[in-house]
C-alpha positions in Angstrom: 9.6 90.2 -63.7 5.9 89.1 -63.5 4.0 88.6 -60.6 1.1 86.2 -60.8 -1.0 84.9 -58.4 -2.8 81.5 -59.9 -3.5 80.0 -56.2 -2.4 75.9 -56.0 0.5 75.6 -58.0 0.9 72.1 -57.2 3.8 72.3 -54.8 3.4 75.0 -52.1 0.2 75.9 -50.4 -2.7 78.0 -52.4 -2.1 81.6 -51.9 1.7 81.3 -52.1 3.4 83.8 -54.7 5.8 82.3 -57.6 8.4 84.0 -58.8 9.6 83.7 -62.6 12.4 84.7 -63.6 12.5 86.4 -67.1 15.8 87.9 -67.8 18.1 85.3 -65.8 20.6 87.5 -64.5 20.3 86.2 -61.0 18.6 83.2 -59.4 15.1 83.7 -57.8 14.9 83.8 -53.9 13.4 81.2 -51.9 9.7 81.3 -52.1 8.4 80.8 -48.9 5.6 78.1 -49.6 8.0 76.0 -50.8 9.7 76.1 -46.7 6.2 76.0 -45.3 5.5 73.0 -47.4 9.0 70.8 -46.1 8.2 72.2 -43.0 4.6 69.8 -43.3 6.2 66.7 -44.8 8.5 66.6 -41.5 5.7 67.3 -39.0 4.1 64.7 -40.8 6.8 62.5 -40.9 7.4 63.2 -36.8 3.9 62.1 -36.4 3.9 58.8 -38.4 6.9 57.4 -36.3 4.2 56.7 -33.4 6.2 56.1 -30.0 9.4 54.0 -31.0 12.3 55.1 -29.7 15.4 56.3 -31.5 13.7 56.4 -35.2 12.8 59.9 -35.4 14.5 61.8 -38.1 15.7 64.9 -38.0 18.2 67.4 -40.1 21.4 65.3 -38.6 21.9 61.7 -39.7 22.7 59.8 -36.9 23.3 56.1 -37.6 21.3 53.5 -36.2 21.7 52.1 -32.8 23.1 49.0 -32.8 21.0 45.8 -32.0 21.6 42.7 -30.6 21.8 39.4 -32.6 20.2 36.3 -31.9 22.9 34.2 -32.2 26.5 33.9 -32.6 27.6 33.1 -36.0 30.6 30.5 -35.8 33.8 32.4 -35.9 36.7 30.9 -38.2 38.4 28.1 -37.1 41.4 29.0 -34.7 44.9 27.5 -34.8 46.1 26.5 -31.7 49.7 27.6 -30.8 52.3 24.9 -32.5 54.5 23.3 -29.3 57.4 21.4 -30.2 57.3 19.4 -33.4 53.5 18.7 -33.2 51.9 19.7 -36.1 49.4 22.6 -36.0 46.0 21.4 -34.3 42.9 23.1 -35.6 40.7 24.4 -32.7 37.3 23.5 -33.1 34.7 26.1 -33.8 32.3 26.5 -30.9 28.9 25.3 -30.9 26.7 27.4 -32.7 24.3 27.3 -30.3 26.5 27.6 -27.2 25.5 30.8 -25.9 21.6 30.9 -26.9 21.2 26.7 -25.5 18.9 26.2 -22.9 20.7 25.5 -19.5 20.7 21.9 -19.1 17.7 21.0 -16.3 18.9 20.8 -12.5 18.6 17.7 -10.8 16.3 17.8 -8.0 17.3 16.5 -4.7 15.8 13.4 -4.5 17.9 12.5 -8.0 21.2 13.2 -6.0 19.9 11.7 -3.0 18.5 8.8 -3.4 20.3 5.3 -3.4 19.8 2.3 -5.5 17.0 0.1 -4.4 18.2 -2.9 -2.4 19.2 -6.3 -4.2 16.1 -9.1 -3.2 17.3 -11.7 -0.2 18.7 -14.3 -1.6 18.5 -16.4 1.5 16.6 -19.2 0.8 13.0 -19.6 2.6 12.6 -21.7 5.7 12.1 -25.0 5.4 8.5 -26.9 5.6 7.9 -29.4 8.0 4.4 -29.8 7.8 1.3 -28.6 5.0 -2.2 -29.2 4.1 -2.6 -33.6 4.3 0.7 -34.3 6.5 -0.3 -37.1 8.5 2.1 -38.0 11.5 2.7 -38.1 15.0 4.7 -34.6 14.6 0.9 -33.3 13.5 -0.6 -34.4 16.3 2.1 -32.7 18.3 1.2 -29.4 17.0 -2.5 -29.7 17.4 -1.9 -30.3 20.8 0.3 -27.0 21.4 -1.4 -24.9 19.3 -4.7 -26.1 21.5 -2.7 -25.1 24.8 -2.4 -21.7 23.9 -6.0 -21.4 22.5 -5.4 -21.6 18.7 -6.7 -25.2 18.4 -10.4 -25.8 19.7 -10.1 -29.6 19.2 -8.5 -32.7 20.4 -5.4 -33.4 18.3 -6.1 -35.9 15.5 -2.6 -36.3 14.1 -4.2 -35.0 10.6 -3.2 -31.5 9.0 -6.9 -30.6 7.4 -8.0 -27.1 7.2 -8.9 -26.6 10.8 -5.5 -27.2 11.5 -4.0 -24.8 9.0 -6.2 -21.9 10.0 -5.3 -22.5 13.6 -1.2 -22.3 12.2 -2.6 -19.0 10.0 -3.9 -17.7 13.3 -0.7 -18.3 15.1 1.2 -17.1 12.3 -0.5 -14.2 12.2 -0.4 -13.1 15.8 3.2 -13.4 15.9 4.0 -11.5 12.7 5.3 -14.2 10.8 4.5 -15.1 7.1 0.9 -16.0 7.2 0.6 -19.2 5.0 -0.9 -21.8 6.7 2.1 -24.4 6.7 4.4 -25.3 9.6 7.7 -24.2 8.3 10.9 -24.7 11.0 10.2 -20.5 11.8 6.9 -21.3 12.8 7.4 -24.5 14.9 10.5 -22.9 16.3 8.7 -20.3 18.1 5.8 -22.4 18.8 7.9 -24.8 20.7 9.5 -21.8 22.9 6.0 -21.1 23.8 4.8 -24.1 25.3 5.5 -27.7 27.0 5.5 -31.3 25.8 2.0 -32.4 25.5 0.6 -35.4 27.9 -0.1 -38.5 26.3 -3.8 -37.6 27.2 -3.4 -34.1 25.5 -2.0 -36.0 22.8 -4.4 -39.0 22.2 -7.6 -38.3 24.2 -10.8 -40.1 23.4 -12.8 -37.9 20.8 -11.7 -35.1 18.6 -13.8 -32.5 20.4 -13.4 -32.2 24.3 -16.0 -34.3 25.9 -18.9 -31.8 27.5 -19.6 -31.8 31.2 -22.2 -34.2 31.6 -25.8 -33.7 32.2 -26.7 -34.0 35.6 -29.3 -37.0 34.4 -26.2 -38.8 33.8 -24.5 -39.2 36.8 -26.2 -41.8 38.4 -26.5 -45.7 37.0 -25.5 -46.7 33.9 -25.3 -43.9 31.2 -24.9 -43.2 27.3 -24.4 -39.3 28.1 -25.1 -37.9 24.3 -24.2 -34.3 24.3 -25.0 -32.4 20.9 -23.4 -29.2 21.4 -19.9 -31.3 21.9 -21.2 -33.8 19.3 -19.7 -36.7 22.0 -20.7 -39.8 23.8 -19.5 -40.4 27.6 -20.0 -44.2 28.7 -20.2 -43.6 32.1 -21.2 -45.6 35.3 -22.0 -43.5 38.6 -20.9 -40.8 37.2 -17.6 -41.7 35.6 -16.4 -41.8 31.9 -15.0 -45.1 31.0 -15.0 -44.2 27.6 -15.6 -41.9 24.8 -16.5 -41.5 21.2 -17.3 -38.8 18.9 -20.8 -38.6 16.9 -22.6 -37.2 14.8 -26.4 -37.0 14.3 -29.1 -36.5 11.8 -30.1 -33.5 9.9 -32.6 -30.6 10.6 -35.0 -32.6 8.4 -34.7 -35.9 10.2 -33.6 -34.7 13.7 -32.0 -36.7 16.5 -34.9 -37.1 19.4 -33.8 -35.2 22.8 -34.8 -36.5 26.0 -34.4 -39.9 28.3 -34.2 -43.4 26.8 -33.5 -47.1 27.5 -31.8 -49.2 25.3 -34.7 -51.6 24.3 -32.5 -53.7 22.0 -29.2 -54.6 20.8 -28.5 -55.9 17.1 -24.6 -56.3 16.5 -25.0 -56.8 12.7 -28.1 -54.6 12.2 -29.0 -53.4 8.1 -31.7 -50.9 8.3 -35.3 -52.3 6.5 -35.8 -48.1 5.5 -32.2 -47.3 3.8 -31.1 -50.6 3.3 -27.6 -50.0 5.0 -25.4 -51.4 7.3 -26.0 -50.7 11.4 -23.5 -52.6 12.7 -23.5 -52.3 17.1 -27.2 -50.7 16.8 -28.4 -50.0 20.2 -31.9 -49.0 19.6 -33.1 -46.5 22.1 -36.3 -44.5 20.4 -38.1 -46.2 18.1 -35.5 -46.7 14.5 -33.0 -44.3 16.0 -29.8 -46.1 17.2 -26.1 -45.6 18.5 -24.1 -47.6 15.7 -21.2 -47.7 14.2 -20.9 -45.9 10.5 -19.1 -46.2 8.0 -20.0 -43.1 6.1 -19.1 -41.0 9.5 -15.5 -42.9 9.2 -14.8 -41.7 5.8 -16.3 -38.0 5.4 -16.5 -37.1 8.8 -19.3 -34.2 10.1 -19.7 -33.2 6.0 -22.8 -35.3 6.0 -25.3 -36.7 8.5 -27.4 -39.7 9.9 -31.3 -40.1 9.1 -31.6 -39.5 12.9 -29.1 -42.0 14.7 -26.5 -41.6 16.4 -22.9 -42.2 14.2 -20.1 -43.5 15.9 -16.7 -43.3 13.7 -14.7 -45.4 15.8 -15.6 -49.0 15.3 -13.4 -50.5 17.7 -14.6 -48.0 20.6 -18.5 -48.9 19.2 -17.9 -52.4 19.2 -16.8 -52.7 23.0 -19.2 -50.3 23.8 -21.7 -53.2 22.6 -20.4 -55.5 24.5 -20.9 -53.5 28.0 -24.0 -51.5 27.3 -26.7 -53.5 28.5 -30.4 -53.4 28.1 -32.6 -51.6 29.8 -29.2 -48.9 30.5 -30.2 -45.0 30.6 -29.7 -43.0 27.1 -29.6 -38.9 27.7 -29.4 -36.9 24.5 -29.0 -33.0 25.6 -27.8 -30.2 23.9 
């Protein structure tokens, strides 16, 4: 046997001795690099495992814990029991994803709660009586209620203009019914429980506006009592109305004098020398400016204005008015 000591013999660690074995009568002990060196490779081994649990490895072999699969694979299809002479069914494999599906979403309480919206009215809506442009005796019937509990500010006309269906919007409104404007058999229904029958003076008085309380220049003599802020004429004598008339007057750039007149002159079919139109009943009582009938007043009411007369609309009322006004009678013109 020959000992030799050559250092790194490329498998144990330097300094280890090696063993030969010459005459081969018996095997060579163990060398003990070769136990120092297996001894490294599983410290090493240890050490490369980091922290995961159950993968060390050791001198037993252990077999791997098992894991847990994903999913289910489909098991073979089953045969369901035969009963009597039914032929053999063939369960049906289960859903491959029935045990890794998504539980279906919960309905909230307001899905399970609430109830189907309600089906529109079908009732039919209440009947109109009267719109915008009626014209009738009915009209002037609801002017004149309306006016008694303060939606109407005007004597009844027996015309249904816009005044009159913003005073119906008004009532409407107040009494929480469909705000449209029109006189539908609702409306007039409740309007009629609220008030009385109207007076043949409520329901046909003398202008559209309420006549003003005269001035108190004109109630003594003989009187055309002129009153701009009610845009009316009284006729009165001794201060009484014997008749009245509504007018209109002229605009801010030909303004209706204010003050106390006389009629100085009368001129039933009177055509004006400035404008060239019609005066007809002209009682002249400041210079050109008159009380006279017009025409223009008649047809588009207080949308326009006089070149500083007075307009009466009402030719019948203007025409006896001519006849009984005579001259030298008192003219007031007051706001």
């Amino acid at each position: 046997m020959v000992d030799t000591d050559s250092g790194w013999d490329g498998r144990g660690g330097r300094g280890s001795r090696v063993t030969r074995n010459t005459g081969g009568a018996r095997p060579a002990e163990p060398i003990p690099g070769r136990r120092v060196a297996a001894v490294s490779l599983v410290a090493l081994a240890a050490l490369a495992t980091g922290c995961e649990p159950g993968t060390a490895t050791g001198a037993q072999e252990a077999p791997p814990p098992a894991r847990p699969t994903q999913a289910a694979a489909p098991s073979p299809a089953r045969t369901a029991p035969v009963t009597g002479d039914a032929k053999p069914r063939t369960a049906p494999p289960p859903s491959p994803s029935a045990s890794t599906a998504a539980p279906a979403p919960t309905p909230s309480p307001d899905a399970t709660t609430a109830r189907p919206a309600p089906e529109p009215s079908t009732a039919p809506p209440p009947r109109v009586l009267m719109r915008t442009g009626s014209e009738s005796d009915r009209v002037r019937e609801l002017q004149a209620r309306l006016r008694q509990i303060g939606h109407f500010g005007r004597n009844p006309t027996g015309y249904y203009g816009s005044v009159t269906a913003d005073a119906v919007r008004s009532f409407q409104a107040k009494r929480s019914l469909p705000v449209t404007g029109s006189t539908d058999e609702v409306t007039w229904q409740r309007l009629l429980a609220m008030t009385r029958v109207p007076t043949a003076a409520e329901l046909r008085p003398p202008t559209e506006r309420p006549v003003a309380a005269p001035d108190e220049r004109c109630l003594k003599g003989r009187v055309l009592c002129i009153s701009k802020n009610s845009r009316t004429l009284a006729w009165m004598i001794d201060g009484k109305v014997v008749s009245a008339m509504d007018v209109r007057f002229g605009s801010e750039y030909t303004p209706t004098r204010e003050g106390v007149f006389e009629v100085f002159w009368k001129s039933r079919d009177h055509v004006s020398t400035l404008y060239d139109t019609p005066m007809p009943y002209a009682l002249f009582f400041s210079g050109g400016q008159a009380v006279h009938y017009s025409a223009d007043f008649a047809a588009n009411g207080y949308g326009g204005a006089s070149h500083g007369c007075v307009n009466v609309r009402d030719k019948k009322k203007v025409a006896a008015l001519f006849d009984q006004v005579r001259t030298g009678d008192k003219v007031v013109v007051y706001w």
